[in-house]
Wavefront OBJ file of the C-alpha trace (Angstrom):
o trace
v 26.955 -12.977 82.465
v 29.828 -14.101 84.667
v 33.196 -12.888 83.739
v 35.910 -15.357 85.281
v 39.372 -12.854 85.979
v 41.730 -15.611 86.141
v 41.128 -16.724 82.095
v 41.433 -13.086 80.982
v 44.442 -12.263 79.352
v 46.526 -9.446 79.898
v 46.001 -7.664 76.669
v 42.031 -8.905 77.012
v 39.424 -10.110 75.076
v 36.597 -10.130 72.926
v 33.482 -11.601 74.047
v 30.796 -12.133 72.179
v 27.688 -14.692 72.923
v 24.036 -14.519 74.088
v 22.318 -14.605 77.657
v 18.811 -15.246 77.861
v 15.733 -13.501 77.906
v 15.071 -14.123 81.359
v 17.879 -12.477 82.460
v 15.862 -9.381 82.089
v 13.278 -10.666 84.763
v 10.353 -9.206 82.713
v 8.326 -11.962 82.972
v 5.832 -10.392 85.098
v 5.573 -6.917 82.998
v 2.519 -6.484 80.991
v 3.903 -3.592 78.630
v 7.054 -5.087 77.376
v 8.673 -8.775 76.836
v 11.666 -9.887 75.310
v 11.234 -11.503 72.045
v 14.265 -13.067 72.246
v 17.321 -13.602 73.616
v 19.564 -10.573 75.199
v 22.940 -10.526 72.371
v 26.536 -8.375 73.584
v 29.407 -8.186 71.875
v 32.429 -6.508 74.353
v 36.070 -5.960 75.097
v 36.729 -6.811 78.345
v 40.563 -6.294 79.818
v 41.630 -6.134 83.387
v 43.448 -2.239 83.625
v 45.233 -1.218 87.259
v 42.467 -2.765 89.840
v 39.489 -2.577 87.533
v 37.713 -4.894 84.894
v 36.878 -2.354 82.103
v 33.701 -3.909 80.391
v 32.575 -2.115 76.888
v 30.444 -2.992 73.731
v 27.059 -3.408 72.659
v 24.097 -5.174 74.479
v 20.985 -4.974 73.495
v 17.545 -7.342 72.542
v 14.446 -7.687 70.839
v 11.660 -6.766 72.303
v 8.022 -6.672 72.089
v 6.469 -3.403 73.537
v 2.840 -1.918 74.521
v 2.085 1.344 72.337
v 1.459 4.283 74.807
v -1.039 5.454 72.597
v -2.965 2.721 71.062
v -1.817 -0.445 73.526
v -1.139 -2.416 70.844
v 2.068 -4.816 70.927
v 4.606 -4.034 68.285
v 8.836 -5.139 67.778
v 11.639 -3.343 68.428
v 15.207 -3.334 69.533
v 16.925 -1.998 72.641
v 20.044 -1.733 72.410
v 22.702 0.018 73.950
v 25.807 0.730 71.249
v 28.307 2.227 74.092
v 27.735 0.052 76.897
v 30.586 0.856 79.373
v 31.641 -0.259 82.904
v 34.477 -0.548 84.755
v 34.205 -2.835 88.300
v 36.864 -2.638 91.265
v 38.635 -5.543 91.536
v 39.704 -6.410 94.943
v 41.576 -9.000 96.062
v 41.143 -12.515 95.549
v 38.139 -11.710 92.791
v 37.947 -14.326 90.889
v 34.695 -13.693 89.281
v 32.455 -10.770 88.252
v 28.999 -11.061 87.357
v 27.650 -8.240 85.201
v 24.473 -9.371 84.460
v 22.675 -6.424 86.569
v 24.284 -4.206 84.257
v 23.440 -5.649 80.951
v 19.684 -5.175 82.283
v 19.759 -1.765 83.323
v 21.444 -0.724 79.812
v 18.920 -2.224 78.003
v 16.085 -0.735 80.097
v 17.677 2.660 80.172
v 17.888 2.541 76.267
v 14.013 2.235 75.525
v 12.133 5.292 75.087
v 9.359 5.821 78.115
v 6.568 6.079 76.203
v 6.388 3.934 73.288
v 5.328 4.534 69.930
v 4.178 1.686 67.452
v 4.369 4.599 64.435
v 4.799 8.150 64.457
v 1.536 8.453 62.958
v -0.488 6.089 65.297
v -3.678 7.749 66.387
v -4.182 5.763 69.474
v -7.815 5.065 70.982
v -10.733 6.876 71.052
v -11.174 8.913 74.744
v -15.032 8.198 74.650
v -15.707 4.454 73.360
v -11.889 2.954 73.463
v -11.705 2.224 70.149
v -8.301 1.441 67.975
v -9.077 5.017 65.598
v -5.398 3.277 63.358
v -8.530 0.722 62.756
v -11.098 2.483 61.605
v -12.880 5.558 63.000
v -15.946 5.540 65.646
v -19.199 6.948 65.738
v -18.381 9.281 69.279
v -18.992 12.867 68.683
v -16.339 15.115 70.441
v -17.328 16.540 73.428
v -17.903 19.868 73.843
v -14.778 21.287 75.770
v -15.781 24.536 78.778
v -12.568 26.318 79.493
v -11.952 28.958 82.509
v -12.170 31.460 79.999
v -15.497 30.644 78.711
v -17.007 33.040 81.419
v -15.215 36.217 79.591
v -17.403 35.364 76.395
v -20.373 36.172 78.398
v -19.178 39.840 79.394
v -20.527 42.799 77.555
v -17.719 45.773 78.055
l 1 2 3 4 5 6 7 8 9 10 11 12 13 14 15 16 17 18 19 20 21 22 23 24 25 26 27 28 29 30 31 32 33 34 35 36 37 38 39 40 41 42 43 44 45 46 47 48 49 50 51 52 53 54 55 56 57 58 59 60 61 62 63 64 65 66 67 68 69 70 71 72 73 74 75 76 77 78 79 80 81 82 83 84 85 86 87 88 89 90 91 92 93 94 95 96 97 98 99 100 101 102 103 104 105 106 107 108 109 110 111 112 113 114 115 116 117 118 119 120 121 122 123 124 125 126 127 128 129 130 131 132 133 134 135 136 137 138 139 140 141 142 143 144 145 146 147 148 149 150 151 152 153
């Protein structure tokens, strides 16, 4: 989004509009894509040598589960999205569309959860265990400490 200085006015302005999706350059990302398109809704006002930017940005988004690697919807959004840009001379234009992606990918959570309750894959055979359970046995777990079972004191 490109904010043009000289059509601001001096009190400032609401903006509110859509950029989209690609934007986020996610195209090439295999755990998360934009469902749609990326949505903001600012203030923007021009204060003693600095654009002050702040709102809400955010977007729907599809995202890999961490634990089962299923797709599933969501929304990133960031509610208190604020920047403020020097303004030197002679700017006549500032583009703030770096920033709108960085809020939006700072504002989803690193590991992804479809559910709270998702039980994610089996470790043996890979299976889906939210679909349906597997026939793997668990495997028997050794531990350091298995070795102080075996002394007789």
């Amino acid at each position: 989004m490109r904010i043009e200085i000289p059509k601001l006015s001096a009190e400032g302005e609401h903006l509110e509009g859509e950029e989209p999706k690609e934007v986020l350059e996610l195209e090439e990302d295999r755990f998360m894509r934009p469902s749609g398109p990326l949505r903001y809704a600012l203030f923007v006002q021009v204060a003693t040598h600095q654009l002050v930017v702040k709102g809400r940005v955010g977007v729907e988004m599809d995202l890999m589960c961490s634990r089962c690697a299923e797709f599933f919807s969501t929304t990133a959004v960031d509610s208190s999205f604020l920047r403020a840009y020097e303004l030197k001379a002679g700017t006549e234009v500032v583009d703030i569309t770096g920033d709108f992606r960085e809020a939006v990918l700072l504002n989803m959570a690193s590991y992804p959860v479809c559910s709270p309750d998702c039980r994610g894959l089996c470790p043996q055979c890979g299976r889906n265990l939210n679909k349906g359970s597997c026939s793997c046995h668990a495997p028997e777990r050794s531990s350091p400490w298995d070795g102080l079972d075996q002394l007789d004191l």
